[in-house]
C-alpha positions as CSV (number, residue, x, y, z in Angstrom):
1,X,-25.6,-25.0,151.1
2,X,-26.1,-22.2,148.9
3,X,-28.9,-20.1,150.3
4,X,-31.2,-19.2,146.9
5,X,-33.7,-21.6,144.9
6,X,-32.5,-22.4,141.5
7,X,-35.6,-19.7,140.4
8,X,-33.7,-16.9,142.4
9,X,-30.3,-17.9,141.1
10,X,-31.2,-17.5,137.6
11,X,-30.9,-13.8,136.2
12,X,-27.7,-13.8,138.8
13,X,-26.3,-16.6,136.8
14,X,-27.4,-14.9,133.8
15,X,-25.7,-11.4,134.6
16,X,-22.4,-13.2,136.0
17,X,-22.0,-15.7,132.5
18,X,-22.5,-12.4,130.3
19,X,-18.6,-11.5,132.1
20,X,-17.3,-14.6,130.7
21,X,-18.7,-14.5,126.8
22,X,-16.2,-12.0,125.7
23,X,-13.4,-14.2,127.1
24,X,-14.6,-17.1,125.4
25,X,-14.9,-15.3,122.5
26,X,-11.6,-14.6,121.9
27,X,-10.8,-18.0,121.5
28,X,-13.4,-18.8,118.9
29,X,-15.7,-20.1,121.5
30,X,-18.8,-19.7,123.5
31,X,-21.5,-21.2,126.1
32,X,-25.2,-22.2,126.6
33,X,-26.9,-21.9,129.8
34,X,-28.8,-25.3,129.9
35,X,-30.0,-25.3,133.5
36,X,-30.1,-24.6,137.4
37,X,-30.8,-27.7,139.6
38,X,-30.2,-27.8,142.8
39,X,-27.4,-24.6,142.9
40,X,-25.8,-26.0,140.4
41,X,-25.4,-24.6,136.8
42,X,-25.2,-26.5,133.6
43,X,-23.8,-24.9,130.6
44,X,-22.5,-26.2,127.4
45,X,-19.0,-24.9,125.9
46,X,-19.6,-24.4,122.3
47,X,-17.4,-23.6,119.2
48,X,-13.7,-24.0,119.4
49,X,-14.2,-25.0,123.5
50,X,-15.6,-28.6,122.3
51,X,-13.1,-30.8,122.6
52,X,-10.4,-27.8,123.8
53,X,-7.5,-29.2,126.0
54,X,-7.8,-26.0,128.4
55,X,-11.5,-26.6,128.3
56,X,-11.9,-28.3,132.5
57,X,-9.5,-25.0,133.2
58,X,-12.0,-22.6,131.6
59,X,-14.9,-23.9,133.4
60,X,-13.3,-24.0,136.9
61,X,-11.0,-21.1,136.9
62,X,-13.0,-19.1,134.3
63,X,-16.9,-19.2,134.6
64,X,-17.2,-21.3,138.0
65,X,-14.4,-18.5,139.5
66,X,-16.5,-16.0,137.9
67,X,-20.0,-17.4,139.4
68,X,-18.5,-18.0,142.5
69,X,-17.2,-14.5,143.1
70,X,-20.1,-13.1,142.2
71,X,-22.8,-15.0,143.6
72,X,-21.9,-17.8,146.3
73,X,-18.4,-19.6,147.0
74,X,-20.0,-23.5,146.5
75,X,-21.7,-22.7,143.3
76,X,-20.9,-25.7,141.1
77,X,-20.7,-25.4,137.1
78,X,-21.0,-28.4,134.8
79,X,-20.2,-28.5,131.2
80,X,-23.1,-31.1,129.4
81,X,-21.6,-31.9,126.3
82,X,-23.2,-31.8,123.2
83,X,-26.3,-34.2,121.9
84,X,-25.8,-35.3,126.7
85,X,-28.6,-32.8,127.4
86,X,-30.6,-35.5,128.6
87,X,-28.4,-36.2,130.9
88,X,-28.9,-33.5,133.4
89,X,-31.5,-35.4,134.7
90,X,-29.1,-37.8,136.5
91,X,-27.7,-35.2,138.6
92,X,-29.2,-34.9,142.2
């Protein structure tokens, strides 16, 4: 259980993602921070990530590693493609 609200984990989340643009960048692509619900963090992977074979590998060993280091070990990250935002809902 990860000890912060969702309001608390917010400019963390914020601060730790900003480490993981530049990466991204590189390889022509880049994220959106959607949302925090319930400790976990919804970004969408934009530009040449859409669609991106190494794209589940960027998102776990990239920006969750990256969150997880620098905020709490069971932070969970989950990439919404795009025109799903609505779909964030569903999560619990």
């Amino acid at each position: 259980m990860i000890p912060f609200s969702d309001e608390e984990l917010l400019p963390a989340v914020e601060k730790s993602l900003e480490k993981v643009k530049p990466m991204l960048a590189l390889d022509g692509g880049g994220m959106t921070l959607l949302a925090i619900k319930n400790g976990r963090v919804f970004v969408q992977l934009l530009g040449a990530c859409v669609g991106c074979a190494s794209s589940g590998q960027t998102l776990k060993y990239g920006i969750e590693r990256q969150l997880r280091i620098d905020i709490h070990p069971e932070i969970e990250v989950i990439n919404i493609a795009p025109g799903m935002e609505d779909t964030i809902e569903k999560f619990d």
